[in-house]
RONU-614697 format. One line per field, with one value per residue (C-alpha): residue number from 1; residue in three letters; x, y, z. Coordinates in nm, 4 decimals, m for minus. Layout:
BEGIN
kolgu c(NUM;...)
tivex c(ALA;...)
X c(X;...)
Y c(Y;...)
Z c(Z;...)
This chain:
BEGIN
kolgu c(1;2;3;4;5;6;7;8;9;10;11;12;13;14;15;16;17;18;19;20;21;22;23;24;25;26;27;28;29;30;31;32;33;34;35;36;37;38;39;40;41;42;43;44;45;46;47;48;49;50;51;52;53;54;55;56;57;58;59;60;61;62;63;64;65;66;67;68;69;70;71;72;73;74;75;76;77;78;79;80;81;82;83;84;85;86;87;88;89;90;91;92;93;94;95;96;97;98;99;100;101;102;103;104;105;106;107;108;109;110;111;112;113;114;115;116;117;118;119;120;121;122;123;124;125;126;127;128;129;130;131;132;133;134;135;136;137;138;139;140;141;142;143;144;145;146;147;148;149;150;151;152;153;154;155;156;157;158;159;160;161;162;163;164;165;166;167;168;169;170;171;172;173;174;175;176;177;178;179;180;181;182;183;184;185;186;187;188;189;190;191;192;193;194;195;196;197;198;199;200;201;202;203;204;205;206;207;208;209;210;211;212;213;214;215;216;217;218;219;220;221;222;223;224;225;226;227;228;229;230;231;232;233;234;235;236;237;238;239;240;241;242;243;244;245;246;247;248;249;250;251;252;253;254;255;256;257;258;259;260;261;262;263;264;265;266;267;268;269;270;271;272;273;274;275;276;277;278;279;280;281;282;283;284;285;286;287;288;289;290;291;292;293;294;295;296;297;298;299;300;301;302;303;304;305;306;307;308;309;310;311;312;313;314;315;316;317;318;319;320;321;322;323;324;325;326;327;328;329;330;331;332;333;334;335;336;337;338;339;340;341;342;343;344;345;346;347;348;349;350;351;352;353;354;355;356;357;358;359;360;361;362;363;364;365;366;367;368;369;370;371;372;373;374;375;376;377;378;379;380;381;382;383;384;385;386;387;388;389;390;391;392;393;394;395;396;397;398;399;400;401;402;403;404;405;406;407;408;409;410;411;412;413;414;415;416;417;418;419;420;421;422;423;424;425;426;427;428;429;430;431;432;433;434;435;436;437;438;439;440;441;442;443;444;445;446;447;448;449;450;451;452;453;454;455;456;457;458;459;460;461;462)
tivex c(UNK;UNK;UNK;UNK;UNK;UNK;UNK;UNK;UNK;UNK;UNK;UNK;UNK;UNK;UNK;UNK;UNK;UNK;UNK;UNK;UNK;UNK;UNK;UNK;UNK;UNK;UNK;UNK;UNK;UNK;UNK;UNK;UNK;UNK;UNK;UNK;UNK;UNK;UNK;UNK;UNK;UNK;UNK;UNK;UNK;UNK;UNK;UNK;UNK;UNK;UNK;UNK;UNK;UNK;UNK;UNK;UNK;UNK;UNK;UNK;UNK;UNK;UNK;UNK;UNK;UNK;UNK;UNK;UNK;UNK;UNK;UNK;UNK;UNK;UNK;UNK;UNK;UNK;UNK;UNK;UNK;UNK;UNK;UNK;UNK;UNK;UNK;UNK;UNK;UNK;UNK;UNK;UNK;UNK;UNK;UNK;UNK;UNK;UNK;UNK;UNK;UNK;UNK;UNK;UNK;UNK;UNK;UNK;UNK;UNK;UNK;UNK;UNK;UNK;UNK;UNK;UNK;UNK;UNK;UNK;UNK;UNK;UNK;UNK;UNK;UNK;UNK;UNK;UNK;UNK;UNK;UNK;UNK;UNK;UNK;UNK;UNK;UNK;UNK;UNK;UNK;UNK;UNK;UNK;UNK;UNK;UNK;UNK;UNK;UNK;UNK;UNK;UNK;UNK;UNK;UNK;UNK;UNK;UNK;UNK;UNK;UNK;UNK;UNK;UNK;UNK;UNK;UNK;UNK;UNK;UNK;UNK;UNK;UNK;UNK;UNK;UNK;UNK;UNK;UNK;UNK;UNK;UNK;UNK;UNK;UNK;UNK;UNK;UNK;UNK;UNK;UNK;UNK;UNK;UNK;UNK;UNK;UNK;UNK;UNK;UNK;UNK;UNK;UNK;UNK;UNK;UNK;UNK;UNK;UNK;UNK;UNK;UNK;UNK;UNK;UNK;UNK;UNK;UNK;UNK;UNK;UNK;UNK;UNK;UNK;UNK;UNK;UNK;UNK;UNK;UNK;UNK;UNK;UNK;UNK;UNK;UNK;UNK;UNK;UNK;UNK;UNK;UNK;UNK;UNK;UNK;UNK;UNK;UNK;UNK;UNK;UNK;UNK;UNK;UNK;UNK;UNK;UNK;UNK;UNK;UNK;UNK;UNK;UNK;UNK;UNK;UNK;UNK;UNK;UNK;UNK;UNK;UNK;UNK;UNK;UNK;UNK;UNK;UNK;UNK;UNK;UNK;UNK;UNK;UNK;UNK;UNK;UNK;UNK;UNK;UNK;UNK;UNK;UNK;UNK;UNK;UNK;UNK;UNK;UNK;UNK;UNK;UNK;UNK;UNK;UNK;UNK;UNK;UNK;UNK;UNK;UNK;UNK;UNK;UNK;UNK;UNK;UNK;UNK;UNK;UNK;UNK;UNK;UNK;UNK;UNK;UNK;UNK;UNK;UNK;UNK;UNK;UNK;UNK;UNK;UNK;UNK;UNK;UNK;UNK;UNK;UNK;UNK;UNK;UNK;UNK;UNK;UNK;UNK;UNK;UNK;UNK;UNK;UNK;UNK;UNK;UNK;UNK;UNK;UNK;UNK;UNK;UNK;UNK;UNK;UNK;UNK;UNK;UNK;UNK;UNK;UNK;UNK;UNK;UNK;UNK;UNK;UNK;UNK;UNK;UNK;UNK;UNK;UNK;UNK;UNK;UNK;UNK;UNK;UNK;UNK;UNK;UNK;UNK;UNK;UNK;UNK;UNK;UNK;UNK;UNK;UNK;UNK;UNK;UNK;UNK;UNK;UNK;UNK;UNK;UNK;UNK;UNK;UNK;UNK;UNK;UNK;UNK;UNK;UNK;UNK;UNK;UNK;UNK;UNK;UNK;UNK;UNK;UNK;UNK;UNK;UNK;UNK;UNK;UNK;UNK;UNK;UNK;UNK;UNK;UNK;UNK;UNK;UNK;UNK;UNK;UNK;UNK;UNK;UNK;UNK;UNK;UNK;UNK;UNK;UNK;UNK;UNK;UNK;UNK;UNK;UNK)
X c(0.0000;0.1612;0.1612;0.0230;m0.3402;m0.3144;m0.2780;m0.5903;m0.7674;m0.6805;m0.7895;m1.1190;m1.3284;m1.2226;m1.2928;m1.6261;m1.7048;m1.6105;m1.8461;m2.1185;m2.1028;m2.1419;m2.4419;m2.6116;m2.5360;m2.5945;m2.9568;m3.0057;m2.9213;m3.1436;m3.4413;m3.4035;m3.3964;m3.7247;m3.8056;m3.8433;m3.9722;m4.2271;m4.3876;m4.3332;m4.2959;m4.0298;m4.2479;m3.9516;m3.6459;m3.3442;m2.9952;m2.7323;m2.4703;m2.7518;m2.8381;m2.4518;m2.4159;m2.6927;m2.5407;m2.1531;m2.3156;m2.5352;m2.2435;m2.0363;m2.3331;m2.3172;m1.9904;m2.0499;m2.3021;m2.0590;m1.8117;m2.0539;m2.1302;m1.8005;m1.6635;m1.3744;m1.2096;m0.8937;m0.9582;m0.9746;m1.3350;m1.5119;m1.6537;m2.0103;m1.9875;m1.9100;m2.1693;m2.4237;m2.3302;m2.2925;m2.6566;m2.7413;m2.5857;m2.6848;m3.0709;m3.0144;m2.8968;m3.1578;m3.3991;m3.2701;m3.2116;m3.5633;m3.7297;m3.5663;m3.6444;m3.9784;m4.0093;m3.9058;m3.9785;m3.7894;m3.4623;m3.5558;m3.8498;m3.7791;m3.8079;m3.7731;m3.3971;m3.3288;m3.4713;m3.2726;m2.9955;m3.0312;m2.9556;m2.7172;m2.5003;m2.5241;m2.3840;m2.1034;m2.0258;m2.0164;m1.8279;m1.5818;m1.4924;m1.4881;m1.2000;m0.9860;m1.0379;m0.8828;m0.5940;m0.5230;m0.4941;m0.2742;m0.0419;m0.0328;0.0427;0.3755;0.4337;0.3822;0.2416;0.2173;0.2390;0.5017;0.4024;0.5698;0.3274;0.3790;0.1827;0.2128;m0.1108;m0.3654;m0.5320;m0.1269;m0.0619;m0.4312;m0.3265;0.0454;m0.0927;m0.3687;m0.1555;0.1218;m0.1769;m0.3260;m0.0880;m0.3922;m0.4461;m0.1655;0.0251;0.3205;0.4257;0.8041;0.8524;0.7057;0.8242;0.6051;0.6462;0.7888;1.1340;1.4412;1.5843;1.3393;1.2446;1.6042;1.5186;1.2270;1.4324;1.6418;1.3591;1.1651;1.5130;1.5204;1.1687;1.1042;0.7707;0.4733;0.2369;0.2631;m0.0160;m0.0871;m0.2529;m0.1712;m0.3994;m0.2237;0.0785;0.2297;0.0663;0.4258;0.4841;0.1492;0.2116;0.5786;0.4488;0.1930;0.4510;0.7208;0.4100;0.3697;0.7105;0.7783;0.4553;0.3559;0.0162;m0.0521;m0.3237;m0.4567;m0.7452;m1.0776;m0.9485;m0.8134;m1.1171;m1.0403;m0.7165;m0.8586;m0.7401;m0.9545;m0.9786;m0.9314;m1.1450;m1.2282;m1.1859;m1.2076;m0.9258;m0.9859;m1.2665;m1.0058;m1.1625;m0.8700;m0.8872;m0.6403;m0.5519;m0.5097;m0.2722;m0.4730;m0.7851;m0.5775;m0.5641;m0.6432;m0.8390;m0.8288;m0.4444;m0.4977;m0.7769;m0.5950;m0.2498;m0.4434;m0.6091;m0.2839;m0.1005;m0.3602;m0.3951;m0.0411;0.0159;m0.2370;m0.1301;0.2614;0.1035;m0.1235;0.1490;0.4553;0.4816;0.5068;0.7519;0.9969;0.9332;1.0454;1.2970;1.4723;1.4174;1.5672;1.8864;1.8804;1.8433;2.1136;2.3657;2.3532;2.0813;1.7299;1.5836;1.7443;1.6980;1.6783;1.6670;1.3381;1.1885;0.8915;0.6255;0.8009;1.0908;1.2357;1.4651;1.3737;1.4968;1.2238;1.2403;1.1954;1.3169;1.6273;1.4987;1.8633;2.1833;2.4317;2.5161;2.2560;2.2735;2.6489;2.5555;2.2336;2.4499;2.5649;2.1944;2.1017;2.1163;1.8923;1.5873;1.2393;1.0970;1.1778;0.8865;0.9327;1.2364;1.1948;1.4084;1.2217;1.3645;1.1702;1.4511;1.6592;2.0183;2.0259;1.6922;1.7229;1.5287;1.3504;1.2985;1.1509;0.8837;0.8251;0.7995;0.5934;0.3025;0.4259;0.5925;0.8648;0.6955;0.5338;0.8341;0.7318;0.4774;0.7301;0.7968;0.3953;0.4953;0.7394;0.5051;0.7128;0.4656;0.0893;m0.1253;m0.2117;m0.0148;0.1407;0.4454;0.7415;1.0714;1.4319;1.5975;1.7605;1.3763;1.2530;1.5022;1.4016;1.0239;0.8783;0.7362;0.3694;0.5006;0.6232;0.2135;0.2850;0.5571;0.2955;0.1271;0.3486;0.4267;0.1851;0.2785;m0.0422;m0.1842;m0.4796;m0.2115;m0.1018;m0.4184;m0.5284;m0.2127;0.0827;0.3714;0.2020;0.1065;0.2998;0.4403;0.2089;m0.0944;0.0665;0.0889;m0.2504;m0.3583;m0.1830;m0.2090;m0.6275;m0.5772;m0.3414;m0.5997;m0.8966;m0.7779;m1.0374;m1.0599;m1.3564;m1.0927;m0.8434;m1.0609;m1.1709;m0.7929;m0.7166;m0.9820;m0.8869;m0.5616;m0.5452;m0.6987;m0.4443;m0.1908;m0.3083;m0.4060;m0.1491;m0.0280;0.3237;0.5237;0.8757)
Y c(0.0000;0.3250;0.6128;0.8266;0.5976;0.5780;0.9669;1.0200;0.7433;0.9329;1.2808;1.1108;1.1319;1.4777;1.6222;1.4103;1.5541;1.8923;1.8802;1.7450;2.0204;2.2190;2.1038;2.1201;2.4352;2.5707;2.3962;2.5884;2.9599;2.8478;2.7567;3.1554;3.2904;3.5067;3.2875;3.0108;3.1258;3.3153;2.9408;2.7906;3.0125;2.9135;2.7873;2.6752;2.8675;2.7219;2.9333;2.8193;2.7084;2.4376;2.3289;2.2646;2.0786;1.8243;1.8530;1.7431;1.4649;1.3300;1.3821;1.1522;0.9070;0.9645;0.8813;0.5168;0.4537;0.5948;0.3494;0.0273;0.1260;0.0635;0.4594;0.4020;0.1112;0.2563;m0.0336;0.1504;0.2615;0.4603;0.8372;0.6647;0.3844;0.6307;0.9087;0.6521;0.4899;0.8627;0.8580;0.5816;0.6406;1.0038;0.8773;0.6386;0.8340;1.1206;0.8293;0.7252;1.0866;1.1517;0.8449;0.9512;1.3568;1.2655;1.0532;1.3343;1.6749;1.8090;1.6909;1.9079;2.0262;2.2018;1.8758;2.0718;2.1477;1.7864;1.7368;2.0216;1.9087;1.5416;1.6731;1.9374;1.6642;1.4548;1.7237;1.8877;1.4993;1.4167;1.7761;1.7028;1.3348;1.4973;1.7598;1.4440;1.2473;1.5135;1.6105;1.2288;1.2260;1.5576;1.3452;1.0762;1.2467;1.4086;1.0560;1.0817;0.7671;0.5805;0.2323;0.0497;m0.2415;m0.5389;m0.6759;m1.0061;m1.1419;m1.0736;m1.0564;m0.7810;m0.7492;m0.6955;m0.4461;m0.2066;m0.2510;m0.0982;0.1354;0.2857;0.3517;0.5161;0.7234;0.7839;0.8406;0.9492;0.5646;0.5652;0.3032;0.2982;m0.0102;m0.0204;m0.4074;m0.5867;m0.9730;m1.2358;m1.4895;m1.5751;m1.7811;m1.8262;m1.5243;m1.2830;m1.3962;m1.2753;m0.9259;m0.8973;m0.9589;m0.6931;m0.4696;m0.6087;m0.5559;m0.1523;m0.1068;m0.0425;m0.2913;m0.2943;m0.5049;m0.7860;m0.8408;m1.1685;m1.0667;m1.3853;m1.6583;m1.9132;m1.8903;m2.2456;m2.3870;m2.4367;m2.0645;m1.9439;m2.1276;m1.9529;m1.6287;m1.6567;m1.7960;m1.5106;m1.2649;m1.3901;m1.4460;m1.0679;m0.9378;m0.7793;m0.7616;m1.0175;m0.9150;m1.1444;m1.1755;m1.3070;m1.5904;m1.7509;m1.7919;m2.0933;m2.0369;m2.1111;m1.7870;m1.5433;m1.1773;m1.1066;m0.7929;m0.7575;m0.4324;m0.3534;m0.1863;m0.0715;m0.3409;m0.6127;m0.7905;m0.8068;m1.0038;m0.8614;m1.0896;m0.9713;m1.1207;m1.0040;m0.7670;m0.6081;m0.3017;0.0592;0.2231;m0.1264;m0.0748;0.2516;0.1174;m0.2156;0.0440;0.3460;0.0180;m0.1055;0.2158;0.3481;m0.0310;m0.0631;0.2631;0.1737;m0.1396;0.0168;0.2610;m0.0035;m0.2884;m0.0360;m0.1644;m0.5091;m0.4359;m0.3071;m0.5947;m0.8221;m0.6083;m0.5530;m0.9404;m1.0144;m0.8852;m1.0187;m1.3707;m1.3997;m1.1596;m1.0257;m0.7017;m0.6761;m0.6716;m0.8446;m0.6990;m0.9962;m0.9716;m1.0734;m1.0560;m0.8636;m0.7050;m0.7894;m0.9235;m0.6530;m0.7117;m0.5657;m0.6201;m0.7458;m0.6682;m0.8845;m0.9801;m1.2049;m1.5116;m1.7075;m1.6927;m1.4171;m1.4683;m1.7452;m1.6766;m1.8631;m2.1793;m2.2177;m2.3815;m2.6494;m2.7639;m2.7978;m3.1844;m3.1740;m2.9684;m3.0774;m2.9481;m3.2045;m3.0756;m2.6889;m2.4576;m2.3417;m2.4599;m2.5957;m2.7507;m2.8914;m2.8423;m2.5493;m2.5040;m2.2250;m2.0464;m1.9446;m2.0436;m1.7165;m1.7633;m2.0839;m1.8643;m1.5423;m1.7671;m1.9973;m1.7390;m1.5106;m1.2180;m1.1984;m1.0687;m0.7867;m0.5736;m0.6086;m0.3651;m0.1183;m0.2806;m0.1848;0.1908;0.2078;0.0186;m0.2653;m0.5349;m0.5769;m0.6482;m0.9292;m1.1830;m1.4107;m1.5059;m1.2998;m1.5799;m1.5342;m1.4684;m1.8110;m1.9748;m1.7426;m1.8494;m2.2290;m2.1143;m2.2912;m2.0392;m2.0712;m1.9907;m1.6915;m1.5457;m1.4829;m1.1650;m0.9713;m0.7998;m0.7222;m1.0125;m0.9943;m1.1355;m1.3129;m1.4640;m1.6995;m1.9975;m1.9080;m1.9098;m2.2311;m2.4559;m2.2489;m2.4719;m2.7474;m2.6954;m2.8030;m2.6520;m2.7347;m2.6152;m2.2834;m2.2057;m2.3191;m2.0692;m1.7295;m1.8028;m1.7976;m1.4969;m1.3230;m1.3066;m1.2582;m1.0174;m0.8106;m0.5821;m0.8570;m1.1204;m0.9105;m0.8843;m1.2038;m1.3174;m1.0542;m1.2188;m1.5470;m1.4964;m1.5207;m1.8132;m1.9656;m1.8099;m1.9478;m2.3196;m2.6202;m2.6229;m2.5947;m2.1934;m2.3391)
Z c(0.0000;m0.1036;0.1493;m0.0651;m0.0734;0.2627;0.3358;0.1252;0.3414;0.6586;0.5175;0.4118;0.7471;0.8628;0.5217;0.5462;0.8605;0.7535;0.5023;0.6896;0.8985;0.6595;0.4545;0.8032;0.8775;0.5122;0.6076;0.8808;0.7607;0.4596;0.6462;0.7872;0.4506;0.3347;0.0088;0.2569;0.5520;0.3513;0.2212;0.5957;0.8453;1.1195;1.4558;1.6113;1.8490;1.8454;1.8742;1.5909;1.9245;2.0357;1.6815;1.6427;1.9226;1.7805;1.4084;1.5727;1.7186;1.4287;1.1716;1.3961;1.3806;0.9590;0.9343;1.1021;0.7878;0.5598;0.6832;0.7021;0.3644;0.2017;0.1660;0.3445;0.1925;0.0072;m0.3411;m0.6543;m0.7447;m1.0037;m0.9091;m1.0177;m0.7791;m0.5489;m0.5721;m0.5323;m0.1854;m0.1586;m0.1877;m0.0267;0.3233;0.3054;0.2597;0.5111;0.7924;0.7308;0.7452;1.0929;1.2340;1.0844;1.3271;1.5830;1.5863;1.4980;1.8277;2.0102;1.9012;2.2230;2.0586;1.7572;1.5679;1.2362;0.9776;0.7125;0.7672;0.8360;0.4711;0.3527;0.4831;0.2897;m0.0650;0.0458;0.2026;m0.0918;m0.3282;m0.0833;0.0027;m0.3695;m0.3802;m0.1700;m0.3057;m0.6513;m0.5622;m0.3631;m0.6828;m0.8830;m0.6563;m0.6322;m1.0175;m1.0267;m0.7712;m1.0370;m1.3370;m1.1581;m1.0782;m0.7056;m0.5253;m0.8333;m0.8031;m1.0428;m1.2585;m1.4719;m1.7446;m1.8309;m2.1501;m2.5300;m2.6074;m2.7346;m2.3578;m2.2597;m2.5259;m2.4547;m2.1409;m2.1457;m2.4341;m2.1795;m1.8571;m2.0686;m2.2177;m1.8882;m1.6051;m1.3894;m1.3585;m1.1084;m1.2694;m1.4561;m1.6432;m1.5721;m1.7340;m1.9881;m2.0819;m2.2626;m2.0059;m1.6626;m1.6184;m1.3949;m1.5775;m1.5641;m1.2184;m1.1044;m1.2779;m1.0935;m0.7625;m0.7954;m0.8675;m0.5379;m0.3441;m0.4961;m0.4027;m0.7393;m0.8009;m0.6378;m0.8762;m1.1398;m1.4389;m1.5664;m1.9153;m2.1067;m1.9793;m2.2068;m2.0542;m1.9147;m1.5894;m1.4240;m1.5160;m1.3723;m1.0208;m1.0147;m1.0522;m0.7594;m0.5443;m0.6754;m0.5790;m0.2203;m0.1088;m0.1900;m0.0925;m0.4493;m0.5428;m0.7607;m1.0899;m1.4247;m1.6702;m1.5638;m1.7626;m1.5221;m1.2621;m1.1926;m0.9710;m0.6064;m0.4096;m0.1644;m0.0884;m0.4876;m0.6399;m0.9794;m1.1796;m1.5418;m1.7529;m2.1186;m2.1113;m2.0021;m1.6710;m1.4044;m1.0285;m0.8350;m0.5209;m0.2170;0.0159;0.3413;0.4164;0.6562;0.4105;0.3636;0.6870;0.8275;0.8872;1.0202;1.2517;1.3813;1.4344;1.6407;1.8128;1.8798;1.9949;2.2351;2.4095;2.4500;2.6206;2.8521;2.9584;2.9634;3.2225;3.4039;3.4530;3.4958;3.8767;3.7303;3.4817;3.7777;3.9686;3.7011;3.6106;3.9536;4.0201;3.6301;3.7596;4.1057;4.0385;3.7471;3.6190;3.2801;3.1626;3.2416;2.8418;2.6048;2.2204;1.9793;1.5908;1.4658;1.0607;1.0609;0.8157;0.4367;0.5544;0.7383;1.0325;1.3720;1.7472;1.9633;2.3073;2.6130;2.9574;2.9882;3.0712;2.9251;3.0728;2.9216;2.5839;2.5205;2.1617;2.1784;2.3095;2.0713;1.8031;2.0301;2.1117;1.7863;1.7489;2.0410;1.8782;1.9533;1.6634;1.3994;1.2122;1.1147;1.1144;1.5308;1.7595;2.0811;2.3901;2.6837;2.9576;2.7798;2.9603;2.9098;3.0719;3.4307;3.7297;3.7177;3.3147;3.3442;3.5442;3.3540;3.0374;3.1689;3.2641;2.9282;3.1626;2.9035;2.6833;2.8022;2.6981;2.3286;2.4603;2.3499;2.0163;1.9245;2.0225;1.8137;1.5123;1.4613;1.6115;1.6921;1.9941;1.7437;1.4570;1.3409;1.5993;1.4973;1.4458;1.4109;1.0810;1.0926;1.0958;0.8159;0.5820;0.6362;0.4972;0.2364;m0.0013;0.1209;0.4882;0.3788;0.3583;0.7337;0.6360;0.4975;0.8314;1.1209;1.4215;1.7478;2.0912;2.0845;1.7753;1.6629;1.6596;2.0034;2.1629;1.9976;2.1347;2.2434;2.1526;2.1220;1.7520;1.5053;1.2616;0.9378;1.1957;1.3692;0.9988;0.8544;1.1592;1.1086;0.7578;0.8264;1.0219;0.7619;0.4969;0.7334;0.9655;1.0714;1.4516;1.5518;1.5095;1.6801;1.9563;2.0106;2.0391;2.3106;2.5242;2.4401;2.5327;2.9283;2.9244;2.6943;2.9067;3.2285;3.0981;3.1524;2.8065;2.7618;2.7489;2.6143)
């Protein structure tokens, strides 16, 4: 997802509200206005500062029906698709703030602004998408937030294709590659564009090309997180979360690797940040106690920062309490014929050497982790994924294990809370993989609650 999407996303609500405001309060000057007041007479007294306060409240309540009907989702859509669920959650809300003045004419009693106030917020709504549509496309013709494509296909749908993004840069795509099939060679190209954060999205536009070279390119696509696009053709590839979108009358599915996209990422991260500096503040006599008795019961320091892969493969140092003897890391490599784990790339040990007395104890109830707290802060993990693992482990994924780099690690996770480490491997990933690509803040949710009770049954913390 390109930062420049996601700013618009952000911007979306305020502006929204903004204009909201404003179609109400446009209502209510109008209804005051002698070519109006002449035909109805105004029966009702009401200053502008109490009619306000109402309108703040009810806009916040028109938002939530904006948002349940699909105006926040960041996917591509046309300005017609837009204007009318536009229309239908304006006409819906007046509906409902309608009912429920008209139950109580103490609340308010002027009805005809409220009905004013339905088209005007349909046309300063509309309005207002209108002008972010057109700055969006003034971003994309400079070349700003554009995302960069490789086309591979020689066909007449590849060709229109190419031929109407280098016509149209306001499409916000730029077609940077072009090849007529997919192979080991071109496969390295691609690589080195994925390693210069050059490519963001590969189009399949040749539906004849070879089945072995079809299932390369969908694993090349999810083990570097690049959205992965191809003709309607080819319906009868078994994959979820795709959308399908039309370009120069070629049909196109675009898969999605997760639904945790667009406002959802901005939701699950303000979710994440605001719980996590709660619970820093709430358990912050806790964390000194462990702390203080970290360093009295074994020398060495209180957190220990250990390298972790995270969100696309990035590299990040996750923080939590010692719970090893110093320099742990060093005597790993000698323990490695005893590995419990026979059936994944984690190394697990029943009776570890090398965890202290006092480790065996914060693991067991999950204490070590709580310092990770401070690794959602700083947005490198979530309340809630897939269970961040060393770069050693990552590089022993098969290419379908490698779904689980596309959303940032969690200290708790759907896999955790159904087994701990008593999963194996195949499962723990069948799991996040589940949650990966049907992430939504009800899941989330439903975790975090689930969690203490994982925490606190008699299955094993190794």
């Amino acid at each position: 997802m390109k930062k420049l999407e996601l700013i618009f996303a952000a911007i979306l609500i305020p502006l929204d509200y903004l204009a909201l405001l404003l179609a109400g309060t446009l209502a209510y000057f109008l209804r005051f206005e002698s070519f109006v007041a002449d035909i109805r007479p105004v029966i009702f007294s009401m200053s502008y500062q109490s009619f306000f306060k109402i309108l703040a409240i009810a806009a916040i309540a028109w938002l939530v029906i904006f948002a349940l009907n699909g105006l926040y989702t960041i996917k591509r859509r046309r300005l017609p698709r837009d204007f009318s669920r536009i229309f239908v959650a304006c006409s819906v809300a007046t509906l409902i703030i309608v009912i429920a003045f008209f139950f109580n004419f103490r609340l308010f009693s002027s009805r005809l602004i409220i009905l004013t106030g339905w088209p005007l917020s349909i046309i300063i709504v509309s309005f207002e998408r209108l002008f972010i549509h057109f700055i969006k496309k003034i971003f994309y013709k400079k070349g700003i937030g554009v995302r960069q494509i490789v086309m591979i296909g020689d066909n007449k749908n590849a060709r229109d294709m190419v031929k109407e993004f280098q016509d149209n840069p306001a499409f916000g795509f730029r077609i940077i590659k072009s090849y007529p099939n997919f192979n080991e060679e071109i496969e390295a190209e691609l690589k080195e564009l994925v390693n210069r954060h050059q490519l963001d999205d590969i189009i399949l536009a040749d539906s004849t090309l070879l089945e072995e070279q079809k299932n390369r390119l969908v694993n090349f696509c999810t083990e570097n997180q690049l959205d992965y696009r191809y003709t309607a053709s080819l319906l009868e590839t078994k994959l979820i979360n795709f959308e399908l979108s039309t370009i120069t009358s070629v049909p196109l599915i675009e898969v999605r690797q997760t639904r945790l996209d667009g406002w959802g990422r901005i939701i699950k991260r303000l979710f994440n940040l605001i719980l996590a500096i709660i619970i820093l503040i709430t358990l912050s006599p806790l964390l000194l106690l462990i702390g203080l008795l970290v360093i009295l019961t074994s020398p060495g320091s209180v957190i220990v920062k250990l390298p972790r892969v995270g969100a696309t493969g990035g590299i990040f140092y996750c923080y939590k309490f010692r719970s090893m003897v110093k320099d742990a890391h060093k005597i790993k490599a000698n323990l490695m014929t005893l590995n419990e784990r026979a059936d994944g790339p984690l190394f697990k040990m029943q009776n570890d050497p090398r965890i202290t007395k006092f480790g065996k104890f914060i693991r067991k109830w999950s204490l070590d982790e709580l310092p990770q707290l401070i690794n959602i802060v700083l947005g490198q993990m979530s309340l809630v994924g897939p269970r961040p693992h060393e770069p050693e482990e990552v590089a022993k994924y098969q290419t379908s294990d490698k779904k689980l780099l596309v959303i940032k690690p969690g200290i708790t996770g759907l896999a955790q809370v159904s087994g701990r480490s008593d999963l194996l491997w195949e499962e723990e990933v069948r799991l996040d993989t589940y949650y990966v690509e049907n992430w939504s803040l009800g899941l989330d949710i439903q975790i975090l609650l689930k969690t203490p009770r994982a925490v606190f049954s008699k299955r094993k913390a190794v």
